[in-house]
C-alpha positions in Angstrom: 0.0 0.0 0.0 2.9 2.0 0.5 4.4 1.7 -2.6 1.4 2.1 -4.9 1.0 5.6 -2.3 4.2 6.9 -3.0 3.5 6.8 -6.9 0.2 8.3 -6.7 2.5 11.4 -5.2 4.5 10.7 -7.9 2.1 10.8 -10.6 -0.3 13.8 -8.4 3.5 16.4 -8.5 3.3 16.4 -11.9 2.1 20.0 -12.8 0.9 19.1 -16.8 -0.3 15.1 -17.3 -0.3 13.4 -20.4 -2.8 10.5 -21.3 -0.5 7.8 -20.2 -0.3 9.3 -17.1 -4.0 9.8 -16.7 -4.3 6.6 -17.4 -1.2 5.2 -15.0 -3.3 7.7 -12.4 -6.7 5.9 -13.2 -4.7 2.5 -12.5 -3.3 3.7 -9.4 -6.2 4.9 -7.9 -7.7 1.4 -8.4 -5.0 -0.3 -6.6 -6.0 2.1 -4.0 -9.4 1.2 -3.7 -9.8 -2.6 -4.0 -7.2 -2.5 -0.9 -9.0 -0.4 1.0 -10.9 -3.6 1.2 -8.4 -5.2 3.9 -7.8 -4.1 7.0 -4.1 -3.5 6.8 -4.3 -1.1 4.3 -7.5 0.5 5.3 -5.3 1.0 8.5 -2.3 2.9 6.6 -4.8 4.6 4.8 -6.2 5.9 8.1 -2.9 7.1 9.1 -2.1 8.9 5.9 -5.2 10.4 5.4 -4.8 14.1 6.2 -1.9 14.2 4.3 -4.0 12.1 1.1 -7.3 13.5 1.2 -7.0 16.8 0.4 -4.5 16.3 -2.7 -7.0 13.8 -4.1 -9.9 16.6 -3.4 -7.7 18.7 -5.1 -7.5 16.9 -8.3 -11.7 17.1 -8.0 -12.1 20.6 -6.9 -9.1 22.5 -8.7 -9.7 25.8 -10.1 -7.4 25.1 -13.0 -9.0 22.4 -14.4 -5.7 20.2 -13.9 -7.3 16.7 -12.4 -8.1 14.1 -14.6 -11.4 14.7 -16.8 -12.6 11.2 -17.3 -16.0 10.8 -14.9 -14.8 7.0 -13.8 -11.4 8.1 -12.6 -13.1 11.1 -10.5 -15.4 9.0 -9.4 -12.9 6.5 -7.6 -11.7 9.4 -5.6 -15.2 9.4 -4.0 -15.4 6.0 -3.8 -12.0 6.0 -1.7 -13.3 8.6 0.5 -16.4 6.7 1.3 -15.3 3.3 1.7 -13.3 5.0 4.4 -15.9 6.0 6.1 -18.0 3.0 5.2 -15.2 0.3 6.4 -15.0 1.6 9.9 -17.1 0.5 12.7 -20.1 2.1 13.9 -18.6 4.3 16.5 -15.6 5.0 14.9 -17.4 6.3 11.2 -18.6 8.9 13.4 -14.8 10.3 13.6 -14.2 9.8 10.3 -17.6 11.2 8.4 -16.2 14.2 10.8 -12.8 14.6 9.3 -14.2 13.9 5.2 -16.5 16.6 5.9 -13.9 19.2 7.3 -11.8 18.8 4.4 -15.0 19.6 2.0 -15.5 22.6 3.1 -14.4 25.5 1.1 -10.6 26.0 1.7 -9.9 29.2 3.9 -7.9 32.0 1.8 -4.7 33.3 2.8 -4.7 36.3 4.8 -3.7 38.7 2.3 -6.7 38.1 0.6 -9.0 37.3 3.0 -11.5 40.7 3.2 -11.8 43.2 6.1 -13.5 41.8 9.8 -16.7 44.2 8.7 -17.1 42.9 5.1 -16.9 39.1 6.8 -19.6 40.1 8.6 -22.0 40.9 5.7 -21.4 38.4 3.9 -23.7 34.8 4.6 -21.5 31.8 4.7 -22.1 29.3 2.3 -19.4 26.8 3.2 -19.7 24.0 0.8 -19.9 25.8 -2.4 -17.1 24.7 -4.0 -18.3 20.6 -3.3 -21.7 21.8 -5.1 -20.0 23.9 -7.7 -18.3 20.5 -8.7 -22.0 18.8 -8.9 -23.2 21.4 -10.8 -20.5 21.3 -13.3 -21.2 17.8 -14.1 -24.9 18.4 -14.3 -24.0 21.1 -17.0 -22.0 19.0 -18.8 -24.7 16.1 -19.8 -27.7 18.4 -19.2 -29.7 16.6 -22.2 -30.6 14.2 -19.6 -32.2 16.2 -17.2 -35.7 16.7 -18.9 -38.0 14.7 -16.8 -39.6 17.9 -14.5 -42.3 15.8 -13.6 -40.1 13.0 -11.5 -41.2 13.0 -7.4 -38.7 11.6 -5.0 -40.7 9.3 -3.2 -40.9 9.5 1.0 -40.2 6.4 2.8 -43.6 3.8 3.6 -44.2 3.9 7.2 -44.0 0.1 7.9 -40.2 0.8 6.8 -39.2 4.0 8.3 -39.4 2.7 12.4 -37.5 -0.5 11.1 -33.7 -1.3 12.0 -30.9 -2.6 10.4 -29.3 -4.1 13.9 -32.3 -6.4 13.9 -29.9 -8.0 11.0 -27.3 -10.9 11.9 -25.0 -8.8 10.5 -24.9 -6.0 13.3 -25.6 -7.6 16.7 -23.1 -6.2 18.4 -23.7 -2.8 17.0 -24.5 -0.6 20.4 -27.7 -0.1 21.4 -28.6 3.7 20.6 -31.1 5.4 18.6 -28.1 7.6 16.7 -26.8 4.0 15.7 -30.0 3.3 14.4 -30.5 6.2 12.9 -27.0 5.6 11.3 -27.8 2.3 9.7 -31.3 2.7 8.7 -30.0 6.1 6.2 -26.3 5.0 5.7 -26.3 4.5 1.9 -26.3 0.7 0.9 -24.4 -1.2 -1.7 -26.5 -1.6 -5.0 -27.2 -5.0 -7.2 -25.0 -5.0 -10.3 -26.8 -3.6 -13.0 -27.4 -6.1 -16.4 -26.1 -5.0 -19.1 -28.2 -2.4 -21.4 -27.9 0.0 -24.0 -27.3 2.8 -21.9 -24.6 1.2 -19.6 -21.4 2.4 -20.2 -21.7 5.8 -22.3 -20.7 9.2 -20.9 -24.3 9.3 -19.4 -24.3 6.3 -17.5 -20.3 7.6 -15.8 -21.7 11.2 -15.0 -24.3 9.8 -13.4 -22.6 7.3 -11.4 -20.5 10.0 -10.6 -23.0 12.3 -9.1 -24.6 9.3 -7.1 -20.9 8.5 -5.5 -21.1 12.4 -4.5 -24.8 11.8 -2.8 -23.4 8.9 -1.2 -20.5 10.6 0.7 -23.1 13.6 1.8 -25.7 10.7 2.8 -23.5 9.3 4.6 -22.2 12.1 6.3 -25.1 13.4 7.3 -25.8 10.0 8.4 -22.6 10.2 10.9 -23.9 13.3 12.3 -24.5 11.8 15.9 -27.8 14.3 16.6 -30.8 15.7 15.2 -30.0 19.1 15.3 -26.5 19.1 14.3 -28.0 17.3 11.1 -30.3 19.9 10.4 -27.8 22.6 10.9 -26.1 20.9 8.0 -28.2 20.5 5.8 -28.9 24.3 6.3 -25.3 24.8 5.5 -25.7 23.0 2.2 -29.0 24.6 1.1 -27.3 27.8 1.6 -24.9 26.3 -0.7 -26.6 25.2 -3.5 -27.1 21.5 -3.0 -30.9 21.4 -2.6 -31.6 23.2 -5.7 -28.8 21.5 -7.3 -30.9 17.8 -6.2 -34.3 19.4 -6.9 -33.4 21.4 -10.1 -31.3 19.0 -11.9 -30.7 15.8 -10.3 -34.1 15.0 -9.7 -34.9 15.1 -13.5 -32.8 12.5 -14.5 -34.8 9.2 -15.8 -35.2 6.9 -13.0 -34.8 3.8 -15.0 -31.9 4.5 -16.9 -29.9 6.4 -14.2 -31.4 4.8 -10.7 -28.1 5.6 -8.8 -28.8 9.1 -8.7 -32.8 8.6 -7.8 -31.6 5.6 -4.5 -29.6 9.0 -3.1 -31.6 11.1 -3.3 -34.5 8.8 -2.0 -31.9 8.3 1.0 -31.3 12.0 1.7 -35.4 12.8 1.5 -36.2 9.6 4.2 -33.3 10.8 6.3 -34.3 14.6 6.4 -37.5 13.9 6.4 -37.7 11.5 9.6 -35.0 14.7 11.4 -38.4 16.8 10.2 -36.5 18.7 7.7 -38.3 20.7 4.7 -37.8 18.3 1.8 -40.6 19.7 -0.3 -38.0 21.4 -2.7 -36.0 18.2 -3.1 -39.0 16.2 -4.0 -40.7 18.4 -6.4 -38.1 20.7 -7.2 -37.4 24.3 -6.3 -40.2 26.8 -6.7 -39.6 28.6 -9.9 -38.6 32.3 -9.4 -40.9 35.2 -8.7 -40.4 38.1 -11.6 -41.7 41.4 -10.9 -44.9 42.3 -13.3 -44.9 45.1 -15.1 -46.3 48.7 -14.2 -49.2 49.1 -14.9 -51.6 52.2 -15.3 -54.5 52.7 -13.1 -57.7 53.8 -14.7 -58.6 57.3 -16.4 -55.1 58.1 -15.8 -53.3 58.7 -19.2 -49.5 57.8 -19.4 -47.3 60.4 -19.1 -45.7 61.8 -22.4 -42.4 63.1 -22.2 -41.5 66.0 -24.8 -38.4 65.4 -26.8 -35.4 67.2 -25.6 -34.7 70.5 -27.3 -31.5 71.9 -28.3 -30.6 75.4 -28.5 -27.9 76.3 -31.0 -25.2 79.0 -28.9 -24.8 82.5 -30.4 -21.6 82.8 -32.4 -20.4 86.4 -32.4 -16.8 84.8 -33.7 -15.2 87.4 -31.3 -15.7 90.6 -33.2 -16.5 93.5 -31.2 -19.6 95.0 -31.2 -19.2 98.4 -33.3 -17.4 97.2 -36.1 -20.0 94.4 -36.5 -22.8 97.2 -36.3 -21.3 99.3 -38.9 -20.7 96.7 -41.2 -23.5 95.8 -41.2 -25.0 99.4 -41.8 -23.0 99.8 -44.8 -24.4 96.4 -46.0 -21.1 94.9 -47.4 -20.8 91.9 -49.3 -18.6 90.0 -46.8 -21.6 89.9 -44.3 -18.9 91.2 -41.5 -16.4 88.9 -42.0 -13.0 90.9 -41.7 
């Protein structure tokens, strides 16, 4: 794990990548991820990742455009970060959904740029823009698919939503508390192989699994947030970001039968907010559309008002002559009309 580490360095420190190296990067970052299936390395991993993490994010969220383009390479980076969070135990995923989500945030700037104490204070922090910005980008990218305005994200029966995945052999010894319930009831599961079709496999079917790996690492996230509250003051952060018209506007109008990665996250996220009794009206049906001011009308009897067209008055040119000699010649009536 070491090894295949160091060379992802290797490959990230060059400034200007060739295909090859995308490709050697694509390669590398699935060495990374199918042995982040065993413990060993999930546990070097878990001592590396501060220094990982955010140059991996920063192949995702550079300004630049540098990090690699393809949608399947970018979406291993996502993958890693949630199988890190998804590999732990209950208790610890709690520390980890903590870290991932510090290092999403938008990165600080540097105090020479950073504006004055009163200008901080005006301004409303939206924290997580740059993480949407990245989702939206994507969205923009393959918007032909997002035509279906009419799609609902459905809630949750109720025979389901009281139901717990520690009644389950696999998670016995899972502790007895209603956060830990909480967690594994909304913690985003692992989906059935899809047959193969005609719409597997083509620049759709990769942005879209792309954007689900992105609703998976917020799901489960939010899922890792130990209460209620400090959920819902989350997902306040992220509306004020962008993300719930971002899910509403455009993810939501993605076909559910072609791209059904995208609708199971957001069907995760809307059970999950709504059972913390979050809004999720705009999620489900899609932001209201927005309010343009009508025109003025005028009231009755009253006549519009007609402005006259401006008027220009030419200046007087007395060409600097003074005023006798223009007087007399004029009173001798000469031919050069008082030109001297």
């Amino acid at each position: 794990m070491k090894e295949i580490v160091d060379l992802l360095n290797r490959i990230m420190d060059v400034e200007w990548r060739e295909e090859h190296e995308d490709a050697l990067l694509h390669e590398n970052l699935l060495c990374i991820k199918a042995l982040s299936t065993t413990a060993k390395a999930m546990q070097y991993l878990d001592s590396i990742h501060k220094e990982l993490f955010p140059k991996l994010l920063h192949l995702l969220f550079d300004p630049e455009k540098k990090g690699p383009s393809e949608f399947t390479t970018r979406n291993i980076i996502t993958s890693i970060l949630f199988t890190y969070i998804d590999s732990a135990s209950p208790t610890e995923r709690l520390i980890r959904a903590k870290s991932v989500l510090g290092l999403l945030r938008d990165p600080q700037p540097k105090e020479e740029e950073r504006p004055l104490a009163f200008v901080l204070e005006m301004r409303q922090d939206r924290p997580y823009r740059v993480w949407n910005r990245e989702v939206v980008s994507v969205t923009k990218e393959v918007f032909w698919i997002f035509l279906h305005n009419l799609n609902v994200i459905a809630l949750p029966s109720t025979d389901k939503k009281g139901s717990s995945l520690y009644d389950s052999d696999s998670c016995i010894s899972a502790p007895s508390n209603d956060h830990y319930s909480y967690m594994m009831r909304h913690f985003p599961q692992e989906r059935p192989p899809v047959p193969a079709a005609p719409y597997v496999g083509g620049v759709e079917w990769d942005a879209t699994n792309y954007l689900a790996s992105h609703l998976d690492l917020l799901n489960a996230i939010l899922a890792c947030t130990p209460a209620a509250g400090a959920r819902n003051a989350l997902r306040g952060e992220m509306r004020i970001s962008g993300w719930d018209r971002c899910m509403g506007g455009s993810l939501r109008l993605c076909k559910e039968k072609f791209y059904g990665s995208v609708h199971d996250g957001l069907r995760t996220w809307v059970a999950a907010a709504a059972e913390d009794g979050w809004d999720v009206k705009d999620v489900r049906y899609g932001p209201p559309p927005e309010v343009k001011s009508p025109p003025k009308k005028v009231g009755g009897g009253q006549k519009p008002k007609v402005e006259l067209a401006p008027k220009i008055e030419m200046p007087k040119l007395d060409f600097g002559l003074p005023p006798a000699a223009t007087a007399a010649a004029a009173k001798a009536g000469t031919d050069d009309d008082g030109w001297i």
